[in-house]
C-alpha positions in Angstrom: 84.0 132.1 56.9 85.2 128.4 57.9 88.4 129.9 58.9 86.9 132.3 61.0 84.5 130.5 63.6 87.5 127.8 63.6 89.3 130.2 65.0 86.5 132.0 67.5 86.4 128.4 68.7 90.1 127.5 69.1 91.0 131.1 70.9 88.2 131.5 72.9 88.4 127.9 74.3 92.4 128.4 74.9 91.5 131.6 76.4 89.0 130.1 78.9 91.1 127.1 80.0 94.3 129.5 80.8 92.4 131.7 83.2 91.1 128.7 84.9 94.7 127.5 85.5 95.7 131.0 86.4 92.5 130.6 88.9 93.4 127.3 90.6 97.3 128.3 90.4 96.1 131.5 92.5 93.9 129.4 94.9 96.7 126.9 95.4 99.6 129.3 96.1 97.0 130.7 98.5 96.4 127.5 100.5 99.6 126.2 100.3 101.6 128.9 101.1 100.0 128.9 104.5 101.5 124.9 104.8 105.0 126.2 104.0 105.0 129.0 106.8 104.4 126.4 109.0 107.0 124.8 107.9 109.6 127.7 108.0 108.3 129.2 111.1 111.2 127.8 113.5 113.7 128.2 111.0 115.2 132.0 110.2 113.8 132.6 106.7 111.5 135.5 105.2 108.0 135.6 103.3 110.3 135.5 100.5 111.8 131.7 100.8 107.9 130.3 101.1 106.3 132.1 98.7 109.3 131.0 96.2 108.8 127.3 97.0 105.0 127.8 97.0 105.1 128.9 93.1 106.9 126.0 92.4 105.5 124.0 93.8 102.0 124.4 92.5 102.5 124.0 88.5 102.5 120.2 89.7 100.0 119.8 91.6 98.0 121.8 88.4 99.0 119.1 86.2 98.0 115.8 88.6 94.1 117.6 88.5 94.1 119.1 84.5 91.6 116.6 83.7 89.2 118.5 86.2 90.6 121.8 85.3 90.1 120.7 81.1 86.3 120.1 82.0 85.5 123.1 84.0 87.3 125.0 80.8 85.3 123.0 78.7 81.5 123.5 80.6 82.7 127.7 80.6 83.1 127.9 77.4 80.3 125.5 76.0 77.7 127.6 78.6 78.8 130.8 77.3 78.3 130.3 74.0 75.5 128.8 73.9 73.9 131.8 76.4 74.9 134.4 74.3 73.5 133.0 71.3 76.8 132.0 69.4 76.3 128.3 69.4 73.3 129.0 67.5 74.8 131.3 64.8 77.4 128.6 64.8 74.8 126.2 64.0 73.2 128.3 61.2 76.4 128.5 59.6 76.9 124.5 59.2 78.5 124.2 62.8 76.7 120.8 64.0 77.8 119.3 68.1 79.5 117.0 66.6 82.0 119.1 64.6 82.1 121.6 67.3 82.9 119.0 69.8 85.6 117.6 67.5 87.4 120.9 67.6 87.5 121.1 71.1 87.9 117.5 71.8 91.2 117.3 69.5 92.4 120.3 70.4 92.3 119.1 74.3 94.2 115.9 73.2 97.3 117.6 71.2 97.1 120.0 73.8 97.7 116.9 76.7 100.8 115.7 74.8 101.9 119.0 74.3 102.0 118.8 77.8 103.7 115.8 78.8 106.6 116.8 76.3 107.1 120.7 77.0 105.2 121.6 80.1 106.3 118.1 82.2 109.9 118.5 82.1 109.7 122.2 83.5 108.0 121.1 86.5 109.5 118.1 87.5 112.4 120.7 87.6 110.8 122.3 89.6 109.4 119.9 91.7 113.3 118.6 92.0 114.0 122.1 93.3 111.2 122.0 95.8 112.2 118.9 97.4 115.7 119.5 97.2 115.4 122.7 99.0 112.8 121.5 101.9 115.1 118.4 102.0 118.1 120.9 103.0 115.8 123.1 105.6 114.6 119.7 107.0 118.0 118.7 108.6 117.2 120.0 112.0 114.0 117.7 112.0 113.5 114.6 114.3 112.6 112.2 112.0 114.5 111.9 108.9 115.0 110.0 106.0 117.5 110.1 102.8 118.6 107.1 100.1 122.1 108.8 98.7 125.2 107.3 96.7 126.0 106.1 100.4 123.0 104.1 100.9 119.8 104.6 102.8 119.6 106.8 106.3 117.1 107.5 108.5 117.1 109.4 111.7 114.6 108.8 114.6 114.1 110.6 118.2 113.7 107.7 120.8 112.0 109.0 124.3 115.5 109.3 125.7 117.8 108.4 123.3 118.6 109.6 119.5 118.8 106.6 116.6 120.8 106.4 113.5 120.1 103.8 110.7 122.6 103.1 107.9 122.1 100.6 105.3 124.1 99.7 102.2 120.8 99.1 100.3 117.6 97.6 99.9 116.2 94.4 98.7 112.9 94.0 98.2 111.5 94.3 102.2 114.8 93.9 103.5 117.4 96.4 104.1 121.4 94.7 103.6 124.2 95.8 105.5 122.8 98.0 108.4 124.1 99.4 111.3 122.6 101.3 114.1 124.0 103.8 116.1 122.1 105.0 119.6 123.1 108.3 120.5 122.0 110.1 124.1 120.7 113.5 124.4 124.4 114.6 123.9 124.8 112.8 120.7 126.9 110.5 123.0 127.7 107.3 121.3 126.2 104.4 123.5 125.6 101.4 121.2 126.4 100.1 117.9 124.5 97.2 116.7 125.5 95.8 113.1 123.6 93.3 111.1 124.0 91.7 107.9 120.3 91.5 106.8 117.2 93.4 108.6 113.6 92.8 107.6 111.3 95.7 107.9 108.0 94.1 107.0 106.1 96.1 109.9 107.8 98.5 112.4 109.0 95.3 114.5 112.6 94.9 113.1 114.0 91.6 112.5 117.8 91.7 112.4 120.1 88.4 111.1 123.5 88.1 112.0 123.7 90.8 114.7 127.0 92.3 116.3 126.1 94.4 119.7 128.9 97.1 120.9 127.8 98.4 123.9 129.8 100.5 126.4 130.8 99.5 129.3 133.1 101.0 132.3 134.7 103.2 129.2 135.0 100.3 126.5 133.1 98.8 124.0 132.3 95.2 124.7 130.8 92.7 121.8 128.1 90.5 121.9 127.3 88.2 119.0 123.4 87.3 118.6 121.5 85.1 115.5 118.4 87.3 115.6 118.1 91.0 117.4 114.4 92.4 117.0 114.0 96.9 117.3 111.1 98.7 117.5 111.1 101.4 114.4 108.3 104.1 113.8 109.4 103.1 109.5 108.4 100.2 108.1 108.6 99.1 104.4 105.9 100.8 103.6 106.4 104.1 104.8 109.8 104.3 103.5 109.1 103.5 99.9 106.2 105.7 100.4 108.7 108.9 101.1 110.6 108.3 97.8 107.5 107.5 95.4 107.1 110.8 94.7 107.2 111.2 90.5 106.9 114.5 90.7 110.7 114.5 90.4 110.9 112.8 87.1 109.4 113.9 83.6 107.5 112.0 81.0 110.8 111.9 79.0 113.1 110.8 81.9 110.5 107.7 82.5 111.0 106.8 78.3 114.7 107.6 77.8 116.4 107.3 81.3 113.8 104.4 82.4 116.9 101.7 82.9 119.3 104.4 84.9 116.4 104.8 87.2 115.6 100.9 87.2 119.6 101.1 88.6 119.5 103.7 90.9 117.0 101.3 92.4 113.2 102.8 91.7 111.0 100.2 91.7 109.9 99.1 88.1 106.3 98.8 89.0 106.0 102.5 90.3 108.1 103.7 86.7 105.5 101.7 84.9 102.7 103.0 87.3 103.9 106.6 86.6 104.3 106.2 82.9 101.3 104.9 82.1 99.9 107.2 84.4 101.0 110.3 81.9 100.2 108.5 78.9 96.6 108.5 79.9 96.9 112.3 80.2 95.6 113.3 76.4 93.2 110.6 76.6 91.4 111.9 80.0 91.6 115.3 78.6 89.8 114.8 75.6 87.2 112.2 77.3 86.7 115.6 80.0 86.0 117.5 77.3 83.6 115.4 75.5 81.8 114.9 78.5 81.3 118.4 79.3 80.1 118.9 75.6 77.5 116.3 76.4 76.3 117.9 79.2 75.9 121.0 77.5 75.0 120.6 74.0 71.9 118.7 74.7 70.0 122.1 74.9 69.8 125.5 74.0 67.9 126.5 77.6 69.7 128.7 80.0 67.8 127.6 82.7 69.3 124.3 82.7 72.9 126.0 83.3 72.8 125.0 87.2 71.4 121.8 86.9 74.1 120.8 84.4 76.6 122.3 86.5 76.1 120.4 89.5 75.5 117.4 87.5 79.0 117.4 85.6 81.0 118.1 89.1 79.1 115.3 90.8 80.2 112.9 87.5 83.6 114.2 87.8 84.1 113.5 91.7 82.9 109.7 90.9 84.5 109.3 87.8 87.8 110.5 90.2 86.5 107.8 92.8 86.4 105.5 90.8 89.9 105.9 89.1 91.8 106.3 92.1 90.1 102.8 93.3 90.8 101.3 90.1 94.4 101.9 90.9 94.3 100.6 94.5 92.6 97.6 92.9 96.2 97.3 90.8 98.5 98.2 93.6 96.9 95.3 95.6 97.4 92.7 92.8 93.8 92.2 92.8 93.8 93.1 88.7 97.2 93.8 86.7 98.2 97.5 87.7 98.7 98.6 84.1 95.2 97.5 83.3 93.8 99.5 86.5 95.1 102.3 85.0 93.3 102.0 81.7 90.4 100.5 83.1 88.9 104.1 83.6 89.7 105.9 80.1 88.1 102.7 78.3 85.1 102.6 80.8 84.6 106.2 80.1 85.8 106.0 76.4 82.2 103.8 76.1 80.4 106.0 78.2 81.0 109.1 75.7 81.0 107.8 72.6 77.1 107.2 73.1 76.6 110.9 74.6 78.0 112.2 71.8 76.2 110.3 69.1 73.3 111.7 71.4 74.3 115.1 70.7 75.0 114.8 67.1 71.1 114.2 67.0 70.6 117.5 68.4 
């Protein structure tokens, strides 16, 4: 009979968390497929094209809000057995919150590294996919920029003039070896200006060691100058901000391929941030769950449904808050980022643990 209601519990649960994937994956191909028709709508592609890039893209953006997804699972379920009676007949059969929430709880956590080992990999593929694709439909942009075998480019569209930017590679907020080509509306070459070092702190460039070729009456004349200073719409910031997108790279690439990477030149702190970032995957999954089992095990009364409803969402927009400043909290230096991101699961760890000694009483 064990066997039995283990089972009700496990399928049913599984059951109910699948369609509300299947929900929010409809949803999101629905609203993002309208942001990749803009995209396409200059360029001479079909439906077909978006809609592709649209289904791909989604099964990562499902995985960066599962947490939210596990505890909407976990309040359908809970509320629909305990409205049609079966969390009572689970009771009368020895069935207490606590063991019920254990099943669900666990099976939430196996279920998060299940998915960080099997389901991760198959959508950073995808996600590699996606970007590669948009990145080849995006070379008829105005503003551009690539980091390849050959170093970092960027292309900008002055007011009456085009700009190319090649560098060798970066270092730290520097850029080494760069050289700047200005280009008029013909893609006429009109300047070359080549530097050994450029800091791009803010969007005023500092160049060191600058070599000017400029044309003049048909021929390129040189000018030597210690310090050159450009105006860029890319800073620092904005550049590393183009290429911190770990949607790429899976749980196992960040654990086996972590020192390649380091080489390729990511930055250590964003592998650490993203690793540590998965890890807490299981953890928030189960902590989701449990808190949706305190919210709904307290009672037996249907009439609390709503209230608990809007209760839980409003506790799981803050408790998103609050994780996502936890993290800008570590990015500014103002606690250690590995801590920021843990700060959350052990604050909410605490939290639980004394709802659901609550609703063992129950």
């Amino acid at each position: 009979m064990n066997n039995i209601f283990f089972h009700y519990l496990l399928k049913n649960f599984l059951k109910t968390f699948f369609i509300v994937v299947l929900v929010f994956y409809c949803f999101g191909v629905i609203l993002n497929l309208f942001e990749e028709i803009e995209f396409f709508k200059n360029l001479n592609v079909g439906i077909l094209e978006p809609l592709i890039l649209t289904s791909i893209f989604i099964p990562s953006m499902i995985l960066k809000i599962l947490p939210f997804i596990i505890f909407i699972s976990s309040m359908w379920f809970m509320l629909s057995i305990r409205n049609n009676r079966d969390l009572l007949t689970l009771k009368v059969f020895g069935y207490s919150n606590l063991k019920i929430f254990f099943i669900l709880a666990i099976t939430s956590f196996i279920m998060g590294w299940l998915i960080l080992f099997f389901a991760n990999p198959i959508t950073s593929s995808m996600a590699k996919y996606y970007e590669k694709t948009k990145s080849n439909y995006s070379r008829d942009i105005d503003h551009l920029v690539t980091f390849n075998k050959n170093g970092l480019w960027i292309k900008e569209n002055l007011k009456f003039k085009q700009r190319i930017i090649s560098a060798e590679n970066p270092d730290g907020d520097n850029l080494i070896g760069v050289t700047i080509f200005h280009l008029d509306n013909n893609s006429n070459l009109i300047e070359k200006i080549s530097a050994k070092k450029a800091n791009i702190r803010d969007n005023n460039w500092l160049l060191e060691e600058v070599m000017i070729f400029k044309i003049s009456d048909g021929v390129f004349k040189k000018t030597n100058i210690d310090n050159y200073q450009i105006y860029s719409i890319y800073n620092y910031e904005k550049i590393t901000s183009l290429f911190k997108n770990f949607d790429t790279m899976s749980f196992i690439d960040l654990i086996l391929k972590r020192k390649n990477l380091i080489n390729k030149g990511y930055n250590e702190t964003f592998l650490n941030q993203s690793l540590h970032s998965m890890l807490t995957l299981p953890f928030f999954l189960l902590l989701m769950t449990a808190l949706a089992a305190i919210l709904t095990l307290n009672t037996l009364k249907r009439s609390d449904n709503f209230r608990f409803i809007v209760l839980g969402l409003i506790t799981v927009v803050i408790i998103f808050y609050l994780k996502d400043l936890s993290i800008a909290l570590g990015q500014t230096g103002r606690i250690p980022l590995i801590l920021s991101i843990w700060v959350p699961v052990i604050a909410l760890s605490l939290f639980t643990f004394i709802g659901v000694l609550q609703i063992n009483e129950k």
